[in-house]
ZATORKE-703002 format. One record per residue: residue number from 0; residue in one letter; x, y, z of N, C-alpha, C, O in turn. Coordinates in steps of 0.2 Angstrom, whole numbers. Example, Ala and Ser with C-alpha at 12.3 -4.5 7.8 and 13.67 -1.06 7.14 Angstrom:
REM residues 2
0,A,66,-28,39,62,-22,39,66,-16,39,71,-17,42
1,S,64,-11,35,68,-5,36,64,0,39,67,6,40
***
This chain:
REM residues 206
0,X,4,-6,0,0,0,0,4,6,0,3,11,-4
1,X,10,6,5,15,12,3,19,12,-4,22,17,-6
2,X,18,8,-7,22,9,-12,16,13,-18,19,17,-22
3,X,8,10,-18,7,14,-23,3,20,-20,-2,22,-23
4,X,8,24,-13,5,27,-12,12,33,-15,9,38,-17
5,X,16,33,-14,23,36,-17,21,35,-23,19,41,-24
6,X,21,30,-29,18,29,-34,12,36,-38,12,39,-44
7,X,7,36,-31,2,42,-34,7,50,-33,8,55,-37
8,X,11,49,-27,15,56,-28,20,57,-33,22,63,-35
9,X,21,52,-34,29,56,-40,25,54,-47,28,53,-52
10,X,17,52,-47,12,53,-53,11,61,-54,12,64,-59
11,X,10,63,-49,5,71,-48,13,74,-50,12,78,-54
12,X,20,73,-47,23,76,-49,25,78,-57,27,84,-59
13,X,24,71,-62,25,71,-68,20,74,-72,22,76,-77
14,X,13,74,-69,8,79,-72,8,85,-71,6,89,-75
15,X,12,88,-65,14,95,-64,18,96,-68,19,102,-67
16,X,23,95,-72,30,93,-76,27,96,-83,29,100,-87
17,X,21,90,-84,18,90,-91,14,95,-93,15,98,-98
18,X,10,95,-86,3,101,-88,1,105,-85,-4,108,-87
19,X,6,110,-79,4,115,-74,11,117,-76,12,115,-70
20,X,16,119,-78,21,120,-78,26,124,-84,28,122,-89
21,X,26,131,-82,27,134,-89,25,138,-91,23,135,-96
22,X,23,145,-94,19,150,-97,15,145,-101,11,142,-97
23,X,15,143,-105,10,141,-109,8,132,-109,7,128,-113
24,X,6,131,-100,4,124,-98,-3,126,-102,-6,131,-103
25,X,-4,118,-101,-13,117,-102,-16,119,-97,-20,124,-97
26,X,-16,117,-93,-18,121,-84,-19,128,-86,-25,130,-89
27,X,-13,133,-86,-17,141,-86,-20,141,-91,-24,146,-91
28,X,-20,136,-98,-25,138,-104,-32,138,-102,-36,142,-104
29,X,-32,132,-96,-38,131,-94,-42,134,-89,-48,134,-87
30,X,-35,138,-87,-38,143,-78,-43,150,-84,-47,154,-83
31,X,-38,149,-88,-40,156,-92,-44,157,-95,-47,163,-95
32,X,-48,151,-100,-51,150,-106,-58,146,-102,-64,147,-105
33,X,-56,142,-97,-62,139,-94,-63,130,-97,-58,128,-101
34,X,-69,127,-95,-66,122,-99,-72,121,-103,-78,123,-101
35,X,-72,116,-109,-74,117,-117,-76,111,-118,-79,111,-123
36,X,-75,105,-113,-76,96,-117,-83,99,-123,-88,103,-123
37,X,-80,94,-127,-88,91,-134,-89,84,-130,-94,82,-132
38,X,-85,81,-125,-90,73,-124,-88,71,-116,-83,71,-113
39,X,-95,70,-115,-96,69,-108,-95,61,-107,-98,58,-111
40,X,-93,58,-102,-93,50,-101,-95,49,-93,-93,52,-87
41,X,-99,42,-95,-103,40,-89,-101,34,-85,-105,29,-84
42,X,-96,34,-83,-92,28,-82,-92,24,-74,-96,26,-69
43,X,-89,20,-74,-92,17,-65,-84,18,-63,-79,19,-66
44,X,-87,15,-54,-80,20,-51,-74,16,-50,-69,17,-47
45,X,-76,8,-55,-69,4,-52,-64,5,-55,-64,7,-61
46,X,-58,5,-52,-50,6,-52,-49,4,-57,-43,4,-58
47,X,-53,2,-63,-47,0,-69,-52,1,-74,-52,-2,-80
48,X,-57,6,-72,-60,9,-79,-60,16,-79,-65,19,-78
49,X,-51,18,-80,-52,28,-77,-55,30,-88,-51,28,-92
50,X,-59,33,-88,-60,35,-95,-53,39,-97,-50,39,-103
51,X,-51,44,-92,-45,48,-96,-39,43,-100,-37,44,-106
52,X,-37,40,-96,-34,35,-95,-34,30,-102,-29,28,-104
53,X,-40,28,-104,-41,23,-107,-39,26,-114,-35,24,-118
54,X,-44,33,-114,-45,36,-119,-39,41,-121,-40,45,-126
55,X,-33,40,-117,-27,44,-117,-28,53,-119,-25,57,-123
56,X,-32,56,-115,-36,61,-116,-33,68,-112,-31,66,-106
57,X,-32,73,-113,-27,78,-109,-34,81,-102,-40,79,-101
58,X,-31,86,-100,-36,91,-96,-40,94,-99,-38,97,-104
59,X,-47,93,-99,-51,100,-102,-54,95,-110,-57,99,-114
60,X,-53,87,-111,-56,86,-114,-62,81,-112,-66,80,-117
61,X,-63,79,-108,-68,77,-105,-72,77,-100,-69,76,-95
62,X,-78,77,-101,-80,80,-94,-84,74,-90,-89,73,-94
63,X,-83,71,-85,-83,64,-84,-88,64,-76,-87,68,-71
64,X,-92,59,-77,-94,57,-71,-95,51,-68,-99,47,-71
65,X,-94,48,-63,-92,40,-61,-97,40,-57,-98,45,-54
66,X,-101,33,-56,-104,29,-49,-104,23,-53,-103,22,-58
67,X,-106,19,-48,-108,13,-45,-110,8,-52,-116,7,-52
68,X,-107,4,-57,-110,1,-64,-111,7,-67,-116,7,-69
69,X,-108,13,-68,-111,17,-72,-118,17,-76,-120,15,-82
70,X,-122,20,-71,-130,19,-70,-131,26,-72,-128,30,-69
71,X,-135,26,-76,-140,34,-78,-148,31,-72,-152,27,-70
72,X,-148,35,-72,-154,35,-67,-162,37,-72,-160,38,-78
73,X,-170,37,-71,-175,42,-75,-173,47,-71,-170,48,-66
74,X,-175,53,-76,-177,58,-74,-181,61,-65,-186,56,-65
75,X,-182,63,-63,-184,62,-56,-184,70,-54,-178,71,-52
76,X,-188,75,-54,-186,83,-52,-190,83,-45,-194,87,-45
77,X,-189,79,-40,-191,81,-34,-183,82,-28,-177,83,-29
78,X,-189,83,-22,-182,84,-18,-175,81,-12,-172,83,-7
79,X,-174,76,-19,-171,71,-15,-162,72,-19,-164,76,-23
80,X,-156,71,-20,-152,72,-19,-150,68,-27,-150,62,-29
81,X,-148,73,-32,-146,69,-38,-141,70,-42,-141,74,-47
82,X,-134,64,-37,-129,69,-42,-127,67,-47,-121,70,-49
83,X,-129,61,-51,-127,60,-59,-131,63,-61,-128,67,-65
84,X,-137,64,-60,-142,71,-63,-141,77,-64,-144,80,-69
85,X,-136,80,-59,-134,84,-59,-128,86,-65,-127,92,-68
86,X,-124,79,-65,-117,82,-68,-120,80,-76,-116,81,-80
87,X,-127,78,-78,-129,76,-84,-131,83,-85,-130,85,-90
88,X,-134,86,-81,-138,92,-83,-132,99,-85,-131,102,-90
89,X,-130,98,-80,-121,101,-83,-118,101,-89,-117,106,-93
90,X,-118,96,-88,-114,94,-97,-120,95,-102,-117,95,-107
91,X,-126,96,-102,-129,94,-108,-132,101,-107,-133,105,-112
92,X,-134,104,-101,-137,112,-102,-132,118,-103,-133,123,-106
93,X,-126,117,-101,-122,120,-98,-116,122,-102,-114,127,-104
94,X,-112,116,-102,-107,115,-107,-109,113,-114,-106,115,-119
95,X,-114,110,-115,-117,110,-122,-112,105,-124,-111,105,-130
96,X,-111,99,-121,-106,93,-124,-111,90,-130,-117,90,-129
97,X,-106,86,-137,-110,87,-141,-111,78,-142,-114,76,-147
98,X,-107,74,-137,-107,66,-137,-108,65,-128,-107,69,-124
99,X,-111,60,-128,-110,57,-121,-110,49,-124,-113,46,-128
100,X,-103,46,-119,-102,41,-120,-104,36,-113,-101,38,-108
101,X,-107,32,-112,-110,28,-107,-106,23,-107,-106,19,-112
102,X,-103,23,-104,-97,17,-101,-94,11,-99,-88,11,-97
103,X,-98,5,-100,-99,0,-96,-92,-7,-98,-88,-7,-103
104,X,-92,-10,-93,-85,-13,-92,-86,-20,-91,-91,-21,-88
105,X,-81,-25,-92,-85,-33,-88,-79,-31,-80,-75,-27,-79
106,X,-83,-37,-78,-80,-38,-69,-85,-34,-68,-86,-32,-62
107,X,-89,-33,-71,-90,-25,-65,-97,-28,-59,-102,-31,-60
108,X,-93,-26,-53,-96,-28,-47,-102,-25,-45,-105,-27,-40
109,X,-104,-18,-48,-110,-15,-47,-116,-21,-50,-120,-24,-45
110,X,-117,-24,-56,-120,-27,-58,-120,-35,-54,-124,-38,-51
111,X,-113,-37,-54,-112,-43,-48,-119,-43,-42,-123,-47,-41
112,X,-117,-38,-40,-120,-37,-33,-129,-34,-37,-133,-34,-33
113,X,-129,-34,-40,-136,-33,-43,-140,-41,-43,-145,-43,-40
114,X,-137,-45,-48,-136,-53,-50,-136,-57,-43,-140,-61,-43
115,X,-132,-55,-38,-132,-60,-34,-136,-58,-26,-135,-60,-21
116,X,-142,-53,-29,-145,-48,-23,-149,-54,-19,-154,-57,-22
117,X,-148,-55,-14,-151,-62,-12,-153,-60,-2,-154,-64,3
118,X,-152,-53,-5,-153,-52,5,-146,-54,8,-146,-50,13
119,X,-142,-56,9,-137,-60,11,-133,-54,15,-132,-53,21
120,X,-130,-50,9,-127,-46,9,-129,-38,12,-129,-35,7
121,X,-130,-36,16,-134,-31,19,-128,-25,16,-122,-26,17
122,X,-131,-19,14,-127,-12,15,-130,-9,13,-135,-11,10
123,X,-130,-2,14,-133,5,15,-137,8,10,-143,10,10
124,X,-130,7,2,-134,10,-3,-134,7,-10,-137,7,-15
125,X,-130,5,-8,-127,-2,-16,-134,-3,-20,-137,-1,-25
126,X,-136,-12,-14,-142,-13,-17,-149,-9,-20,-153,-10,-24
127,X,-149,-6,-18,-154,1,-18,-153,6,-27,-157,6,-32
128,X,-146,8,-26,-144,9,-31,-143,6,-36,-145,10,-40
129,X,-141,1,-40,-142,-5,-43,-150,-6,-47,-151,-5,-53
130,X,-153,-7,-43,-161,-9,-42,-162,-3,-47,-167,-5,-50
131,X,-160,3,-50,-161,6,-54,-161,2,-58,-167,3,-59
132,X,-159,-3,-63,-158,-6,-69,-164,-11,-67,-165,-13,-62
133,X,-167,-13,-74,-174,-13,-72,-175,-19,-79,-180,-23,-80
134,X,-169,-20,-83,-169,-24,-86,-172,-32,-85,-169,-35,-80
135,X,-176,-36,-88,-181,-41,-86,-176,-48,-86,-170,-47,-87
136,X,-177,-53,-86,-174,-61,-88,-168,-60,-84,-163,-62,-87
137,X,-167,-57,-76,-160,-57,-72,-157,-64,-73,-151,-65,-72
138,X,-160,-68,-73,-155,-75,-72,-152,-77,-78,-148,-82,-77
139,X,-155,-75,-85,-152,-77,-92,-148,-75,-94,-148,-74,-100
140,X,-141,-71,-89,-136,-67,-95,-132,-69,-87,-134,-71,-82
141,X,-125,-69,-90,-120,-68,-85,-119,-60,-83,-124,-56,-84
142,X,-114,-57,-81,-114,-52,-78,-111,-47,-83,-114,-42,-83
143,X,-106,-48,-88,-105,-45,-93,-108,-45,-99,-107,-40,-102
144,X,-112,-49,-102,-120,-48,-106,-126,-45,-101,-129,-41,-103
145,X,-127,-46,-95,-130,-40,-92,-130,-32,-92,-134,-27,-92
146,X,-120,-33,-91,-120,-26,-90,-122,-23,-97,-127,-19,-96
147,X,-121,-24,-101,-121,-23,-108,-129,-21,-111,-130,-16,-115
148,X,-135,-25,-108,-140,-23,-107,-141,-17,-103,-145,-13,-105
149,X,-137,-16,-96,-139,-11,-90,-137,-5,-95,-137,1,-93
150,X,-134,-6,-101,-132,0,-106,-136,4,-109,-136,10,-109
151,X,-141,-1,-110,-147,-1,-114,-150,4,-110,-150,10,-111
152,X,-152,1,-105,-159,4,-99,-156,10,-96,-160,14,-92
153,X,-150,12,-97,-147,19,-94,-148,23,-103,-149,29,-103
154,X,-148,21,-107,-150,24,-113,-154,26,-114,-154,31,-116
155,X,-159,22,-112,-169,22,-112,-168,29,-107,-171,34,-109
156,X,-166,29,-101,-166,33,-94,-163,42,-98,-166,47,-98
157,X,-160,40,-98,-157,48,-102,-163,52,-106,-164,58,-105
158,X,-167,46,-110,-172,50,-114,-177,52,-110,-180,57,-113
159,X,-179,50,-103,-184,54,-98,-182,60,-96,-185,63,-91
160,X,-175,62,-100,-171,68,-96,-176,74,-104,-175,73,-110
161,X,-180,80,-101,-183,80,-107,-178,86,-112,-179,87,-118
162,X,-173,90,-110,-167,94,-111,-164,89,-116,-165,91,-122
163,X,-161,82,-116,-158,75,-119,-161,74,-121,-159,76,-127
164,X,-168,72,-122,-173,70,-128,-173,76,-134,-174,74,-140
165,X,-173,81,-132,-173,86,-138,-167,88,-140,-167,89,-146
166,X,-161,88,-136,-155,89,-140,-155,82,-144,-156,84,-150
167,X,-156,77,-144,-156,71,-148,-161,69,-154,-160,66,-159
168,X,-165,71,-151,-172,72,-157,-167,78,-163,-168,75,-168
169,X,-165,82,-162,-162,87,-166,-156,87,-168,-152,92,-171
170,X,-154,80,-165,-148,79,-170,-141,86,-167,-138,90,-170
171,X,-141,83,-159,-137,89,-157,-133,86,-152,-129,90,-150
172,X,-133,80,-150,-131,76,-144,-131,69,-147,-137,68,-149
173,X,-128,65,-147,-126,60,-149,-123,56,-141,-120,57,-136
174,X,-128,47,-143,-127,45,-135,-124,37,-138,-127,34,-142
175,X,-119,35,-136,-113,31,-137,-115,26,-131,-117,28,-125
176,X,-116,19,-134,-115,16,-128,-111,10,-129,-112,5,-133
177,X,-103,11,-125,-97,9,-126,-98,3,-121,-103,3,-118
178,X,-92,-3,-122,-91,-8,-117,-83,-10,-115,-80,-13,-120
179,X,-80,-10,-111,-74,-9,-111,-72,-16,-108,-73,-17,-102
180,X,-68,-21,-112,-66,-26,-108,-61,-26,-106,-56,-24,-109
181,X,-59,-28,-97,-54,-27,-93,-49,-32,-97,-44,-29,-98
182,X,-50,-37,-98,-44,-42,-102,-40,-39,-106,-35,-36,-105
183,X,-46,-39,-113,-42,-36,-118,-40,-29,-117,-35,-28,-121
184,X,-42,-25,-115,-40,-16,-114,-45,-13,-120,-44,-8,-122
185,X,-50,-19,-123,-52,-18,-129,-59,-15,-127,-62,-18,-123
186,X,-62,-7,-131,-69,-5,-130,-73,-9,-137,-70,-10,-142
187,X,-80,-11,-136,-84,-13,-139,-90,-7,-141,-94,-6,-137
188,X,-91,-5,-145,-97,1,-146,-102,-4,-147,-100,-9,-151
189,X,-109,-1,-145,-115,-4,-149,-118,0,-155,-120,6,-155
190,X,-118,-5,-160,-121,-4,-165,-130,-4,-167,-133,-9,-167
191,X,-134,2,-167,-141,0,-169,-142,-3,-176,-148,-4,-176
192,X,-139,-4,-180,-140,-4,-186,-139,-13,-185,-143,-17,-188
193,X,-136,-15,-182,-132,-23,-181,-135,-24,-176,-136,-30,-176
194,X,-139,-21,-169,-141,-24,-163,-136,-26,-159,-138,-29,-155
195,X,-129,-24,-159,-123,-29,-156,-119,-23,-155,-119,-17,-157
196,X,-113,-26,-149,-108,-25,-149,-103,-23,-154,-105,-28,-158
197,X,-99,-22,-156,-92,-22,-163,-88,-18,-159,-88,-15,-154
198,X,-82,-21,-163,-75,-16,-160,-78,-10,-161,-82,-9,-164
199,X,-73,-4,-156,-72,1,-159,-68,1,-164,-63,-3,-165
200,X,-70,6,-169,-65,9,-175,-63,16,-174,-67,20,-175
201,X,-56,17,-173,-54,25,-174,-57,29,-179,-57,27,-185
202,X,-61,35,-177,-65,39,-181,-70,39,-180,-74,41,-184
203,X,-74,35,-173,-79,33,-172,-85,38,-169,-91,37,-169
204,X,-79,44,-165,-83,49,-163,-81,57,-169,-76,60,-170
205,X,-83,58,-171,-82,64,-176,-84,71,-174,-83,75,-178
***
């Protein structure tokens, strides 16, 4: 644990080297200019699906929100607490991102613990949350053809956001639903035209 705690320090070191350092770093471009993403990504919070990362993407190109299976939630304007709603409303009223990519990964334990909900395992907010995906036949897919569904039903969910339905309807926001295999390091996009997963192909966001 000490080691990949040194590990993060002489990380932030080399990012200050890269990006904060300099009259003309990307940092003051960014202090100065504000920041501009075109694509927002929906991603979950496990350690080996950072989008920046994956997507080899600098400061100020993405504007990124992480929870639990990377879950879009419906729409919901009451007064209870909603902060991927929030960071969606962000991005899509605000920043005017003109992609959102929806993020989903195999292993992924948000969905596990969805699959294996049997009361057993008691906690606070997981199960609770989870229980948003709503997709039917839980025992006919493994967890990574599940996830891949839960893709779906956070796709479906976006469209109850009615800001999202009209950027979309008008051909103004474009919504990507990516799948990222931890094995291969390989993302899979879904195709409507094919119904299926396919590799990505470079040029795929325009």
């Amino acid at each position: 644990m000490e080691n990949s705690f040194i590990k993060v320090l002489q990380g932030y070191q080399r990012f200050r080297k890269k990006y904060a350092l300099g009259d003309k770093s990307i940092m003051q471009y960014l202090s100065h200019y504000g920041q501009q993403p075109q694509i927002m990504v929906v991603a979950c919070c496990d350690a080996r699906v950072d989008p920046a990362l994956i997507l080899q993407c600098d400061p100020g190109d993405l504007f990124v929100v992480r929870n639990v299976a990377n879950i879009i939630p419906p729409y919901e304007k009451d007064e209870a607490h909603h902060g991927t709603s929030a960071a969606l409303e962000f991005g899509v009223r605000s920043l005017h991102i003109k992609h959102l990519i929806l993020l989903g990964h195999s292993q992924c334990g948000g969905i596990q613990a969805l699959l294996n909900n049997d009361n057993t395992h008691k906690n606070d907010f997981i199960t609770n949350w989870v229980s948003l995906i709503k997709t039917p036949q839980l025992k006919q897919y493994d967890a990574d053809e599940y996830a891949k569904l839960a893709l779906k039903q956070s796709q479906q969910n976006c469209l109850t956001f009615p800001w999202i339905n009209e950027k979309v309807k008008k051909k103004e926001l474009f919504i990507h639903l990516w799948f990222f295999d931890i094995k291969t390091g390989q993302i899979f996009n879904y195709s409507e035209a094919q119904k299926e997963y396919q590799p990505l192909e470079a040029g795929e966001i325009k």
